[in-house]
TITORVEX-475114 format. One record per residue: x, y, z of N, C-alpha, C, O in turn; residue in one letter. Coordinates in steps of 0.2 Angstrom, whole numbers. Layout:
<pts>
    nxx    nyy    nzz   caxx   cayy   cazz    cxx    cyy    czz    oxx    oyy    ozz  rest
      X      Y      Z      X      Y      Z      X      Y      Z      X      Y      Z     A
...
</pts>
This chain:
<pts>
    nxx    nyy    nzz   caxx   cayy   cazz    cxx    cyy    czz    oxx    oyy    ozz  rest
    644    586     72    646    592     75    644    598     70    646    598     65     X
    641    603     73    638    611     69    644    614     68    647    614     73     X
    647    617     63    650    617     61    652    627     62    647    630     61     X
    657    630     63    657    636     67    652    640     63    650    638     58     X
    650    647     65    646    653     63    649    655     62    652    657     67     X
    652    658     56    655    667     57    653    671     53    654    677     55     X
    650    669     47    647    676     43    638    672     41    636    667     38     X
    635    677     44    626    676     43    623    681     38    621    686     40     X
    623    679     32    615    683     30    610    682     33    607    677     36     X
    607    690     33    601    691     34    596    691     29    598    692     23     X
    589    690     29    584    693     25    582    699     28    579    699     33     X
    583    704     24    583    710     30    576    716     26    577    718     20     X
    571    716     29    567    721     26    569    728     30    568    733     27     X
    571    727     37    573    734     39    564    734     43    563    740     44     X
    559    732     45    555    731     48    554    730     55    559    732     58     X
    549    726     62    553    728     68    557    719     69    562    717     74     X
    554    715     64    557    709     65    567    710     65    572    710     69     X
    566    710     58    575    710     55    579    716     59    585    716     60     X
    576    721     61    578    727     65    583    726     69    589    729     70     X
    579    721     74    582    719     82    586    712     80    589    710     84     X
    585    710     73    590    704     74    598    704     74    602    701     76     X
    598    710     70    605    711     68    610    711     75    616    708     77     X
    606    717     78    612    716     86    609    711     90    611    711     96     X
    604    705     90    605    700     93    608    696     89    610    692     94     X
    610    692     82    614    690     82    621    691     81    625    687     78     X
    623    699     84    631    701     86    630    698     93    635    695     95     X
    627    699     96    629    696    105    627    688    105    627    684    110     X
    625    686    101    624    679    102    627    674     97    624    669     97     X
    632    674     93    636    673     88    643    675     88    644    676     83     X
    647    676     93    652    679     93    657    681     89    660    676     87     X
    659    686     87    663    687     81    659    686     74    662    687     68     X
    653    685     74    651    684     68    649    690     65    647    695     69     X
    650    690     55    651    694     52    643    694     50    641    689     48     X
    639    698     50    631    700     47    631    705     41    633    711     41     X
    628    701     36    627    704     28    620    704     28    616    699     29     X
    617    710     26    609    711     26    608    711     17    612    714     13     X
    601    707     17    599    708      9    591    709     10    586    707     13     X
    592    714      6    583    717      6    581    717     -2    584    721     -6     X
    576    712     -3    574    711     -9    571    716    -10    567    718     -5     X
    571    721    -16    566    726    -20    560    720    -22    563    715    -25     X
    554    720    -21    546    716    -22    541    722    -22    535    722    -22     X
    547    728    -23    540    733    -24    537    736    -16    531    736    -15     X
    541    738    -11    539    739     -6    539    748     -5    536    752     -1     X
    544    748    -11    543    757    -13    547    761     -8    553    760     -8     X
    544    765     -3    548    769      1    551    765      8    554    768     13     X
    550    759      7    553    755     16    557    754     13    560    751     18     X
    563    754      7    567    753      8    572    759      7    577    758      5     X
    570    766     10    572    771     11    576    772     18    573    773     24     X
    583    773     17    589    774     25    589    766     28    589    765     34     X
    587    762     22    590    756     24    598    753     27    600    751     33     X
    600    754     21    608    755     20    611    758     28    614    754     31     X
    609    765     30    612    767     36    609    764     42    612    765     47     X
    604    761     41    601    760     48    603    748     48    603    744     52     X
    604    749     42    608    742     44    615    740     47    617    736     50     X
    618    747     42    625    748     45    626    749     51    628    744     54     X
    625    756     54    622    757     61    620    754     67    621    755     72     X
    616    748     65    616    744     70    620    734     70    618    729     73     X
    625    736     65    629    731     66    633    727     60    638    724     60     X
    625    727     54    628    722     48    636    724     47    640    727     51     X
    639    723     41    644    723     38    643    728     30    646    733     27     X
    636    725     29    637    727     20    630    726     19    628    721     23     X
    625    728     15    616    730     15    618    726      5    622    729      2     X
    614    722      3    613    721     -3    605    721     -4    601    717     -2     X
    604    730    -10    596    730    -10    596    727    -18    598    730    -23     X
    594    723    -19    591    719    -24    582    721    -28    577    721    -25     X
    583    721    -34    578    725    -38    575    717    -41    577    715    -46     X
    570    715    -37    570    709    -40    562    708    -44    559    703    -46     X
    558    717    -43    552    717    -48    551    714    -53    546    711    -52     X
    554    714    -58    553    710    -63    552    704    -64    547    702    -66     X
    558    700    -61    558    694    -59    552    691    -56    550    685    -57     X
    549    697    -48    545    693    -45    536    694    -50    532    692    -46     X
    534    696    -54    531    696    -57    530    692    -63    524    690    -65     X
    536    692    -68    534    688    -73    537    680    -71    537    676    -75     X
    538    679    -65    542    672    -65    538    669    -58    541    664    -56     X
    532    671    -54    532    670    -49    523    673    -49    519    669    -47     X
    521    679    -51    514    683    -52    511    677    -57    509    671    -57     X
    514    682    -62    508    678    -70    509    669    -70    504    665    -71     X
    516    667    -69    511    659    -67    507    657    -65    504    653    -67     X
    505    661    -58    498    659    -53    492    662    -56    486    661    -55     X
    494    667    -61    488    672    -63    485    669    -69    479    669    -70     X
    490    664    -73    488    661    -81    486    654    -79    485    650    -83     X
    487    651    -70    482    646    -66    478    647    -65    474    643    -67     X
    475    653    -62    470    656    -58    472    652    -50    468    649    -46     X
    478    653    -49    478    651    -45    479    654    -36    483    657    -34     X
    472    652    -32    473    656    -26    472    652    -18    471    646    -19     X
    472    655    -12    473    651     -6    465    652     -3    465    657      0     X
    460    649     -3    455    651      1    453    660     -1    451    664      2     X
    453    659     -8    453    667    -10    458    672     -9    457    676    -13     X
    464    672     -5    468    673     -4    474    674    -11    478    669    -11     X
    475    679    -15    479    679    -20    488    680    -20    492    683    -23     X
    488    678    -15    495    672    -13    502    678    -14    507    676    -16     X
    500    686    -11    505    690    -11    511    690    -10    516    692    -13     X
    509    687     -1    514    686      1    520    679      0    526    679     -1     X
    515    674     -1    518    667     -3    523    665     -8    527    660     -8     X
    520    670    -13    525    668    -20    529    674    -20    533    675    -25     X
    530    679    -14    538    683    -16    541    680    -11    545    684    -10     X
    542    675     -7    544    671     -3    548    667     -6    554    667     -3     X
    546    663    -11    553    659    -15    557    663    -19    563    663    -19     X
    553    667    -21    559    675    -26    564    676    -21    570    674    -21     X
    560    680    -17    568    681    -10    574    677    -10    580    678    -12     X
    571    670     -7    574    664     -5    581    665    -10    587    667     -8     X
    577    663    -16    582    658    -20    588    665    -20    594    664    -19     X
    586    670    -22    593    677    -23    596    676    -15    602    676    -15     X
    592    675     -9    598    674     -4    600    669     -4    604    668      1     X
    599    663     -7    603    656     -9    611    660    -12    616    660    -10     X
    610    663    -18    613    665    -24    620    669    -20    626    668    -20     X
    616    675    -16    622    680    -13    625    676     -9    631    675    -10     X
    621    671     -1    627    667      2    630    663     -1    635    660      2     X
    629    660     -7    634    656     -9    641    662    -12    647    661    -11     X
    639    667    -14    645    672    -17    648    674    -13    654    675    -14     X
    646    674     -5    648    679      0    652    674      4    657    675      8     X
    650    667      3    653    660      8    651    660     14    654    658     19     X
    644    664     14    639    663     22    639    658     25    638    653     21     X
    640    655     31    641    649     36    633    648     37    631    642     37     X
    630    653     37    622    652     38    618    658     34    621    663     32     X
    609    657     35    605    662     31    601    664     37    600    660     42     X
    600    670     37    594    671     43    588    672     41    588    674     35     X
    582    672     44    576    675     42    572    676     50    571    672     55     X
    569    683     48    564    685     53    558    682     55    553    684     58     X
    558    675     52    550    675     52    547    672     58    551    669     62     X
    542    673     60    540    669     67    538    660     68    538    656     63     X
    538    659     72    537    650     71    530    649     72    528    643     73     X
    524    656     72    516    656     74    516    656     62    511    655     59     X
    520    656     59    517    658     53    521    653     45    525    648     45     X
    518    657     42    520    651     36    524    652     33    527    648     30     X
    527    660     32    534    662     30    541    657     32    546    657     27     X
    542    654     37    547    650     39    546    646     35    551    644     31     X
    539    643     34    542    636     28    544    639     21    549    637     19     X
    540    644     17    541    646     14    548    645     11    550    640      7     X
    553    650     14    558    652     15    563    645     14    566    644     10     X
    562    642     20    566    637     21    567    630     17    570    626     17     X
    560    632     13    561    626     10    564    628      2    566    624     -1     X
    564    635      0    566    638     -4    574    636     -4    577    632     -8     X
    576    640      2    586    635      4    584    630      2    583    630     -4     X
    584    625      7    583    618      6    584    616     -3    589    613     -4     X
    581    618     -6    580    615    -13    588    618    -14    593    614    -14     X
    588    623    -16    597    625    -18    602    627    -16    606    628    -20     X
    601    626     -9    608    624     -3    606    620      0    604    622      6     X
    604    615     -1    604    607      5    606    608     11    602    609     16     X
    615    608     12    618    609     19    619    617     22    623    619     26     X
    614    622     20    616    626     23    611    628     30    605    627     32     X
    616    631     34    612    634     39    608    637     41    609    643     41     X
    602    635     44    596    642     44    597    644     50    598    640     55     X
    597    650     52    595    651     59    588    657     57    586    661     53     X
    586    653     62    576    657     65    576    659     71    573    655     75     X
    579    665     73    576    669     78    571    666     84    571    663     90     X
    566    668     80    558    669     82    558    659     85    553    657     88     X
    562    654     84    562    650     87    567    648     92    568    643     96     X
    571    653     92    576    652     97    578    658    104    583    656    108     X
    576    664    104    577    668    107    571    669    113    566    665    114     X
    572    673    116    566    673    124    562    678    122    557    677    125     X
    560    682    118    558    687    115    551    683    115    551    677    115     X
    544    686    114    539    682    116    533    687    113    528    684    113     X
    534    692    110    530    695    107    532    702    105    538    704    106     X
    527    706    100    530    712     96    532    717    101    536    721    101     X
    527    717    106    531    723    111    536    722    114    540    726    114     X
    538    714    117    546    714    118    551    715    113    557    717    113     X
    546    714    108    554    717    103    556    725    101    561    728     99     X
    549    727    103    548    737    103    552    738    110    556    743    110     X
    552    734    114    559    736    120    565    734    120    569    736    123     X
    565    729    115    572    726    115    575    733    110    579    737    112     X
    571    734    105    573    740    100    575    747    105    580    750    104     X
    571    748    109    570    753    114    577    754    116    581    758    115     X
    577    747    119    584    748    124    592    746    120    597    746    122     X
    589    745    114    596    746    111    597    753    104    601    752    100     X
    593    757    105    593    764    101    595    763     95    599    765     91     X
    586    755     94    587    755     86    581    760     83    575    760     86     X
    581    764     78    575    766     79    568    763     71    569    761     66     X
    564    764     74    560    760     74    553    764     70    551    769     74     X
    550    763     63    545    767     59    539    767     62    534    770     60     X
    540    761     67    530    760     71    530    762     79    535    762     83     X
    526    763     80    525    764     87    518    759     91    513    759     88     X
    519    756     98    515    753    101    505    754    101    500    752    104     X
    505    758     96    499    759     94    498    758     86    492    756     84     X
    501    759     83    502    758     74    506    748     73    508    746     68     X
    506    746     78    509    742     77    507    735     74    507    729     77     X
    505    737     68    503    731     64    507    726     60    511    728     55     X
    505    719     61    510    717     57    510    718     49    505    716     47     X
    514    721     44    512    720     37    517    721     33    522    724     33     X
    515    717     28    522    714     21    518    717     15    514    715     12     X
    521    724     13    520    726      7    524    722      2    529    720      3     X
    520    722     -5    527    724    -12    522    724    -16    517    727    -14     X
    522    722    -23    520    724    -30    512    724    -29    507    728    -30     X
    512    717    -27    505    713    -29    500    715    -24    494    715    -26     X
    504    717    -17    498    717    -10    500    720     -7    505    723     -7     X
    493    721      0    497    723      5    494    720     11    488    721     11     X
    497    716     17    493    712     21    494    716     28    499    719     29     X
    488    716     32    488    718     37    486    711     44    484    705     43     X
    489    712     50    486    707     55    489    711     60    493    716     60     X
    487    708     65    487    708     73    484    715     75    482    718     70     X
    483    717     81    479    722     85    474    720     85    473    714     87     X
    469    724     84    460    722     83    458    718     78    453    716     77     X
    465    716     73    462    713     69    461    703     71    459    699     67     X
    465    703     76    467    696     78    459    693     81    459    687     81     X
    453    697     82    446    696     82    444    695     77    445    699     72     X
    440    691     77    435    691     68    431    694     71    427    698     67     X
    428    695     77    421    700     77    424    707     77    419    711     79     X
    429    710     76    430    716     75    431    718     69    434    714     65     X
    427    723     66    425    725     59    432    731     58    433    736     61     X
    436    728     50    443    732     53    440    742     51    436    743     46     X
    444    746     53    443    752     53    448    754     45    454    756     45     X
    444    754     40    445    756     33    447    762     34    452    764     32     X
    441    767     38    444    773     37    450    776     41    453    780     39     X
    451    774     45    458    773     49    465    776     45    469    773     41     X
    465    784     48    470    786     43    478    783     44    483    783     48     X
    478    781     36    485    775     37    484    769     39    488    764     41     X
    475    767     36    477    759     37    476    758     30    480    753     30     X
    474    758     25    473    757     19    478    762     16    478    768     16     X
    484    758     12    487    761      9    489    761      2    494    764      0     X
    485    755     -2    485    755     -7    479    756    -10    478    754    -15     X
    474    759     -8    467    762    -12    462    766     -6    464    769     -1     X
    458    765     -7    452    768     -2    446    761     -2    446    756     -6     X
    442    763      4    437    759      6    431    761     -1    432    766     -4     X
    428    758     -1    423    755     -7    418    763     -6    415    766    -10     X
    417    765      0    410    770      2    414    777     -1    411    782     -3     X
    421    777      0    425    784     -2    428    782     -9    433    785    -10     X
    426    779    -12    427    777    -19    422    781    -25    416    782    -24     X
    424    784    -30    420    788    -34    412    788    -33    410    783    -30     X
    408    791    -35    402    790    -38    399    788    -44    393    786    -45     X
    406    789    -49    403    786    -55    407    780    -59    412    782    -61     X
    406    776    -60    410    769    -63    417    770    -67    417    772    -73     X
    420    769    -66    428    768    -71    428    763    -76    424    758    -75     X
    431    763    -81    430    758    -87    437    756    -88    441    761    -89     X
    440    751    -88    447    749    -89    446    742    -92    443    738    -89     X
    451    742    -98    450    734   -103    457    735   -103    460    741   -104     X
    459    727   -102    465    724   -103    465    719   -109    461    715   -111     X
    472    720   -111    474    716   -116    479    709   -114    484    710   -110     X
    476    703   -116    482    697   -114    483    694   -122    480    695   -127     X
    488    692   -120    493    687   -124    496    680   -121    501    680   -118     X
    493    675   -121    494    667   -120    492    668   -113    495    664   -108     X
    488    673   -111    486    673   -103    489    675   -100    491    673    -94     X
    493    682   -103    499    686   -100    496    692   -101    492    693   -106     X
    495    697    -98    493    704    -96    497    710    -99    498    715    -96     X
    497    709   -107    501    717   -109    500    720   -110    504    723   -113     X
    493    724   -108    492    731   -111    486    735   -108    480    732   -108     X
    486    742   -105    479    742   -100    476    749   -104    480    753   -104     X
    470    749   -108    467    754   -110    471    755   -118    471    760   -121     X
    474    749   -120    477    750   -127    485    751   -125    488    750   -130     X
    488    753   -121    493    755   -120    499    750   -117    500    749   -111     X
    501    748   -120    506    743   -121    513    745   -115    517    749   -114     X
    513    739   -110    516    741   -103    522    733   -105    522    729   -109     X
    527    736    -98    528    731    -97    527    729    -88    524    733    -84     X
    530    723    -87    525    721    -83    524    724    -75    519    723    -71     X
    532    728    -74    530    734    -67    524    738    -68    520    739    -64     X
    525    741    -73    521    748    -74    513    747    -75    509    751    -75     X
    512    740    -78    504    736    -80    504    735    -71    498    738    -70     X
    506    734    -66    504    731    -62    502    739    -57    497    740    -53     X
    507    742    -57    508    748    -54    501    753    -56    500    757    -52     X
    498    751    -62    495    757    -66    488    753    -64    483    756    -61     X
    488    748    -65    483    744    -61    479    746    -52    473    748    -50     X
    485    745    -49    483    747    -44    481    756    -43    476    757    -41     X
    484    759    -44    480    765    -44    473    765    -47    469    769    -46     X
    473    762    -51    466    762    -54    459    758    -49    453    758    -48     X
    464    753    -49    459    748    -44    459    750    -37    454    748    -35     X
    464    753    -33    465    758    -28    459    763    -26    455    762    -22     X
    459    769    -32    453    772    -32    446    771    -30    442    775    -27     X
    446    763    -34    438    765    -35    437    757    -29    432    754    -30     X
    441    756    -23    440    751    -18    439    742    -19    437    738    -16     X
    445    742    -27    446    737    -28    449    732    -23    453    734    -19     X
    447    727    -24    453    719    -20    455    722    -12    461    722    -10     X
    450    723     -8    450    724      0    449    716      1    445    713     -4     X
    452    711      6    449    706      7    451    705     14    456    708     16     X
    445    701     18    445    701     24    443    696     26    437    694     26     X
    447    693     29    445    683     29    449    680     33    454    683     35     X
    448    674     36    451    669     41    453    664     38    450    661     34     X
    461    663     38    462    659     33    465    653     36    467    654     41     X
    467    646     34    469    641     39    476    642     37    476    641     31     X
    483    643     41    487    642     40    491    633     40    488    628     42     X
    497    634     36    501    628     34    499    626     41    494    623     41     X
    503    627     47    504    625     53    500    624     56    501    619     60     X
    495    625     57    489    623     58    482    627     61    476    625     61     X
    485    632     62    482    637     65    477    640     60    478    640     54     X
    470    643     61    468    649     61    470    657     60    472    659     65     X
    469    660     55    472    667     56    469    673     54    469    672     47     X
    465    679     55    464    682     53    467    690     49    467    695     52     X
    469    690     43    470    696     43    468    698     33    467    695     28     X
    467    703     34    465    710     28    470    713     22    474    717     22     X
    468    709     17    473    711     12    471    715      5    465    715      2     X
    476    720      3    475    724     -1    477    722    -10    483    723    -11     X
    474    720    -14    475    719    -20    473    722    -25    471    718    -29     X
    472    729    -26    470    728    -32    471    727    -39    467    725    -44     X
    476    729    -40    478    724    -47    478    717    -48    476    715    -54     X
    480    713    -44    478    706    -43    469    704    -45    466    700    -49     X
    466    708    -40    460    707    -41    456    708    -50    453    705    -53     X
    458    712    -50    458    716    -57    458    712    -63    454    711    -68     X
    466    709    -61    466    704    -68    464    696    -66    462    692    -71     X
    465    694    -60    459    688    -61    455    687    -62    453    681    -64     X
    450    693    -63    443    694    -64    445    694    -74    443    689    -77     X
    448    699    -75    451    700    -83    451    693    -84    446    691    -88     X
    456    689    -82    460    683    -85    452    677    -83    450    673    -87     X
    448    677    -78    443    671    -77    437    674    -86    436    671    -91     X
    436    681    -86    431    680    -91    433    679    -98    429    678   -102     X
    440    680    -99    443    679   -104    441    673   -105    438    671   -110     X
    444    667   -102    446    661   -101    437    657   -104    435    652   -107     X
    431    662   -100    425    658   -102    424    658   -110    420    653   -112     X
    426    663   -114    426    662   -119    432    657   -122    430    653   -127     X
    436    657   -120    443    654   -124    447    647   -122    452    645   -122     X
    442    644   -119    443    636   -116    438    632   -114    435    632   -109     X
    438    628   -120    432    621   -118    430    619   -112    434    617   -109     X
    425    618   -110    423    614   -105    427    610    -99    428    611    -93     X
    430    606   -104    434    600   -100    440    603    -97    441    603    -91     X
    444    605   -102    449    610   -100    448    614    -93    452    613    -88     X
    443    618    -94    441    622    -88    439    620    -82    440    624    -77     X
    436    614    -82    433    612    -78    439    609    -74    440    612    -68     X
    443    603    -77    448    601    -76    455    609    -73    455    609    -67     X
    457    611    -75    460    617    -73    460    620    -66    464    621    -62     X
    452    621    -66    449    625    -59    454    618    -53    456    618    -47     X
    452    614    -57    456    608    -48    463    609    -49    466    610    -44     X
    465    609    -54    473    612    -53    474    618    -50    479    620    -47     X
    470    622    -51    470    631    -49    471    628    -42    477    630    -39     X
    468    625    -39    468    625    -30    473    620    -30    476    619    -24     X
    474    617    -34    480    614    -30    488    617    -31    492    615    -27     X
    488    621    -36    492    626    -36    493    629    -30    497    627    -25     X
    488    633    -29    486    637    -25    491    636    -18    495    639    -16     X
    487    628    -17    491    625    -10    497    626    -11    499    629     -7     X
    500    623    -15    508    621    -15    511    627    -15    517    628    -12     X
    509    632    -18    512    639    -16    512    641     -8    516    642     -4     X
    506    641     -8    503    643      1    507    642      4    510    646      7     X
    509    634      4    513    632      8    522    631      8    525    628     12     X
    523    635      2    530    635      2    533    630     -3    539    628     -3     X
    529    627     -6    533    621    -11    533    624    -19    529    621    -23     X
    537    629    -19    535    631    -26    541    629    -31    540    630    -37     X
    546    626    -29    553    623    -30    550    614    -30    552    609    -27     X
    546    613    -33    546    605    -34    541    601    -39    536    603    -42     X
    544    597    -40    541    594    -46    534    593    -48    532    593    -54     X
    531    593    -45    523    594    -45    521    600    -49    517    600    -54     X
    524    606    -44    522    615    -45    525    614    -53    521    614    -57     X
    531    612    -54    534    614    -60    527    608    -65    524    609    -70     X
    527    604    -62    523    600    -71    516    603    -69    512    603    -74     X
    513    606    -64    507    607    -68    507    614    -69    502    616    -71     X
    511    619    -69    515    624    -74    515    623    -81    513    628    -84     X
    516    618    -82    519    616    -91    510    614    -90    508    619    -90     X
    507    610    -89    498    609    -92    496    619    -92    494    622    -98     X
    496    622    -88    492    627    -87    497    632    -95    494    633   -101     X
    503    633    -95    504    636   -100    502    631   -107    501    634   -112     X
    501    625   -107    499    624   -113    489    626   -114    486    628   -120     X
    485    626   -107    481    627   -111    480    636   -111    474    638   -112     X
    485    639   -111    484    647   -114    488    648   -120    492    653   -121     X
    487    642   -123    490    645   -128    483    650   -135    484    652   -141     X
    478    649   -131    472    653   -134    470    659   -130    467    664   -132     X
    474    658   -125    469    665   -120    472    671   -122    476    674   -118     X
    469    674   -129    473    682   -130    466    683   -134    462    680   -137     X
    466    692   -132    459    694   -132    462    701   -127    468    702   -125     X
    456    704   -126    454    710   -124    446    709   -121    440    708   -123     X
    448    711   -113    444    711   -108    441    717   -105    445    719   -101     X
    435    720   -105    432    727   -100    430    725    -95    426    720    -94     X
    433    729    -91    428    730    -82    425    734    -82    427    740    -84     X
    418    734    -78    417    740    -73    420    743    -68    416    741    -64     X
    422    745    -66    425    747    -59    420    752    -52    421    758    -50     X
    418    749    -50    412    754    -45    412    753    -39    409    749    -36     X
    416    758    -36    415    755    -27    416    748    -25    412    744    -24     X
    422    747    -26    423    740    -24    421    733    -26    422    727    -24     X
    417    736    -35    413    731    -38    418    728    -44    423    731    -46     X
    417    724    -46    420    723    -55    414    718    -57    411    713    -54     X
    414    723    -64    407    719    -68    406    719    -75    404    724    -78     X
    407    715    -77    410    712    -84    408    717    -87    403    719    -85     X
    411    722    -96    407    727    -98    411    722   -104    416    725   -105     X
    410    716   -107    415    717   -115    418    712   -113    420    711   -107     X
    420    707   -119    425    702   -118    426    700   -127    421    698   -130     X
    433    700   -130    431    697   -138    440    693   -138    445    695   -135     X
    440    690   -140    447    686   -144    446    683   -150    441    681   -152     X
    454    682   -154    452    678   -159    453    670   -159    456    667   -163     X
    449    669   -154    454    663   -152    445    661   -149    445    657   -144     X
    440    663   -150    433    664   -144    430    656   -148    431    653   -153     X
    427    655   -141    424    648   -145    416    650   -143    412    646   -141     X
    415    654   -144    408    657   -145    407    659   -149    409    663   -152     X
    400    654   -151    397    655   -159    391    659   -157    386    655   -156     X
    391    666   -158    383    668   -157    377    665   -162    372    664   -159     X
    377    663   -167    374    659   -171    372    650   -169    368    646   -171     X
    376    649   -165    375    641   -162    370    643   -157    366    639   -156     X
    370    651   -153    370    650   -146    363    653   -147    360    651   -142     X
    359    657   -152    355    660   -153    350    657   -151    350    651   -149     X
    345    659   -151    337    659   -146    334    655   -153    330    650   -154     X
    337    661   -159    331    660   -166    335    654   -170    338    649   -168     X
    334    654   -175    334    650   -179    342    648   -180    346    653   -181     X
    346    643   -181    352    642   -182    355    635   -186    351    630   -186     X
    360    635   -189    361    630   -194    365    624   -189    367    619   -193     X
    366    623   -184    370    619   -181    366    614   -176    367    608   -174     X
    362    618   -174    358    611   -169    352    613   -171    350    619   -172     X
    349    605   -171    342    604   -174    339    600   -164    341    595   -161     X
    332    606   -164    332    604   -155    330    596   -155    331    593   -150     X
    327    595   -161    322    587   -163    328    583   -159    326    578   -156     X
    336    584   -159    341    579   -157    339    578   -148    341    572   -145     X
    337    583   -147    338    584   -140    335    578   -138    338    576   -133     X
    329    575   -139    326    570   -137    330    565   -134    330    564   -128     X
    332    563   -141    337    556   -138    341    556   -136    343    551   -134     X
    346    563   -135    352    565   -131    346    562   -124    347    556   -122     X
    343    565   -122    340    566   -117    338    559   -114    338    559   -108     X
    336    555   -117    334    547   -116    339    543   -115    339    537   -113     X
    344    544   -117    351    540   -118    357    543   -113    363    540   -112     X
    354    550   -110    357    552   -104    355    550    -97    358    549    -92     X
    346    550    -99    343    547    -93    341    541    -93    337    539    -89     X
    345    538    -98    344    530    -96    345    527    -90    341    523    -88     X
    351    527    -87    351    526    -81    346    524    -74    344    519    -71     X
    346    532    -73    341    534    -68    332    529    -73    330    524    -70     X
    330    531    -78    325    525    -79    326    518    -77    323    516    -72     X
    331    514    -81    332    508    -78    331    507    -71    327    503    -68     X
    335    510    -68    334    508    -59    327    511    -57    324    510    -52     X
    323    516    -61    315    516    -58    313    509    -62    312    504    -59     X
    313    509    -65    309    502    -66    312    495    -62    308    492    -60     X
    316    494    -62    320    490    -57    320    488    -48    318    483    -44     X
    321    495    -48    318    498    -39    313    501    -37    310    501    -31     X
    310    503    -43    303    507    -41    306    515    -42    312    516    -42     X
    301    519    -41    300    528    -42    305    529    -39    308    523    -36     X
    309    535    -37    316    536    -32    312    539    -27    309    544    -27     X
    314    536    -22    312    537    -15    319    539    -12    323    539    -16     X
    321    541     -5    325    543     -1    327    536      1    332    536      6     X
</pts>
């Protein structure tokens, strides 16, 4: 037997999802006490008149948590010091999703919550996210999921339910896009963009909010060199940050000049297709930093081998298993092989371009003297012969064997 309801956390961004939950789960939960938590992930001004507009329409008490640091050195730079990404997709939304989670594991255990709520829809990947995050550090706790159990059936119904109960509401039936800002991104979907053959409107004042489109981007190229330390990101143009203000400082820069716009169909966990348009430019920025550093500052094998961990990172984040033993051990491989990757890296920056201007460390395993055209002390090409006969011995034997290679 389920066991009574009486005090629910929320995950509350205060957007149109969590907006309309709070007074549907006062009329459907009786007597129950509702605690809203809105993670600070860098969403900046949405969490302004939070506080009053949760009160207002029913919670009890609003906890905003400042969880930037956190969600960057403990959740960004591990995926960043992987290279790891979803279908190209640098996984914005996905890894502030366990950050969340685990703090509202933390507050309903202080609060003695009966259950945790979350907005997310049952069409998307945020629910597993989320719920496998519980799952890991409250086992027996109760999830309630709206978006799977209410009659509500789309974002306009919830624009009427908001309507008819005078919650009031930052979007209207024409801006009504879905989108999850914080630190690292900013994601856009549904409307015109739910077509892949609609090409999305960049210049659309108010759709691009963390930079501009690539054609309203400067005329003349920007130059920005990053500094890493073990494949960590300290320092941008010489100037030593820490890790809000590198990331913040970042996207203005990459904002500018039409950095990290992506626009792709991506296959969701659940199974579906999905089209939408994400804004990264700091993220973009330092993958590109952290990929060419990495060409100089790790072997072959290492790298080669790495890139298959990259994607499989990648996945297990995507899909919400960042709480497991897998994610954790191949953490501990990716941080051992940075224990080289520090150096100083230049970009171009040009309308929506980046293009390598510079890369040195002291850690480089590039010997211009091996690599040289002209004369050098390390390889004599006379070797190459028998490399070359004793590589292609194979392929010989089976032509003499089979005959010439044919199809």
């Amino acid at each position: 037997m389920k066991k009574e309801i009486k005090k629910i956390l929320l995950a509350y961004s205060g957007g149109l999802d969590t907006s309309i939950i709070i007074p549907w789960l006062k009329e459907h939960y009786e007597g129950c006490e509702v605690i809203a938590v809105s993670a600070d992930v860098g969403q900046g001004t949405e969490l302004d008149g939070l506080e009053e507009k949760a009160l207002k329409t029913g919670a009890s008490k609003l906890y905003i948590e400042d969880l930037r640091k956190e969600y960057i050195e403990e959740y960004i730079w591990p995926c960043l010091k992987a290279g790891a990404k979803y279908e190209e997709y640098l996984l914005g939304t996905s890894h502030a999703r366990p950050c969340i989670a685990k703090r509202l594991v933390e507050i309903a255990k202080k609060e003695g919550a009966d259950a945790i709520c979350h907005g997310c829809t049952g069409k998307g990947n945020d629910q597993v996210r989320f719920e496998l995050t519980i799952k890991a550090f409250a086992p027996d706790m109760e999830i309630i999921a709206p978006w799977r159990i209410w009659d509500i059936q789309s974002r306009e119904e919830e624009i009427d339910y908001a309507e008819a109960h005078n919650i009031p509401l930052k979007i209207n039936r024409e801006t009504n896009y879905s989108k999850d800002k914080n630190l690292w991104h900013l994601s856009h979907e549904g409307l015109d963009l739910e077509s892949p053959a609609n090409e999305p409107d960049y210049l659309k004042d108010g759709f691009l909010e963390l930079g501009v489109s690539p054609e309203m981007a400067p005329d003349t190229p920007t130059y920005v060199t990053i500094h890493f330390e073990k494949g960590i990101p300290t320092a941008v143009d010489g100037v030593e940050m820490d890790a809000v203000t590198l990331v913040e400082t970042l996207n203005k820069i990459g904002g500018a000049n039409g950095i990290g716009i992506l626009d792709i169909v991506e296959n969701r966990l659940v199974g579906m297709k999905s089209r939408g348009v994400y804004e990264t430019p700091a993220g973009t920025i330092l993958y590109k930093a952290h990929d060419v550093l990495e060409t100089i500052t790790l072997d072959k094998e290492t790298s080669h081998f790495k890139a298959i961990v990259a994607q499989k990172l990648g996945e297990l984040v995507y899909n919400g298993q960042w709480f497991t033993p897998l994610c954790r051990a191949i953490g501990a491989f990716v941080d051992d092989t940075q224990k080289t990757v520090t150096g100083d890296v230049k970009l171009k920056l040009y309308k929506g371009n980046l293009v390598n201007a510079g890369v040195t460390s002291p850690y480089t395993l590039y010997d211009e003297q091996t690599a040289s055209f002209g004369v050098d002390e390390d390889y004599n090409q006379k070797d190459a012969e028998g490399f070359i006969n004793l590589f292609g011995l194979p392929l010989k034997v089976r032509a003499k064997l089979l005959g010439p290679w044919n199809d």
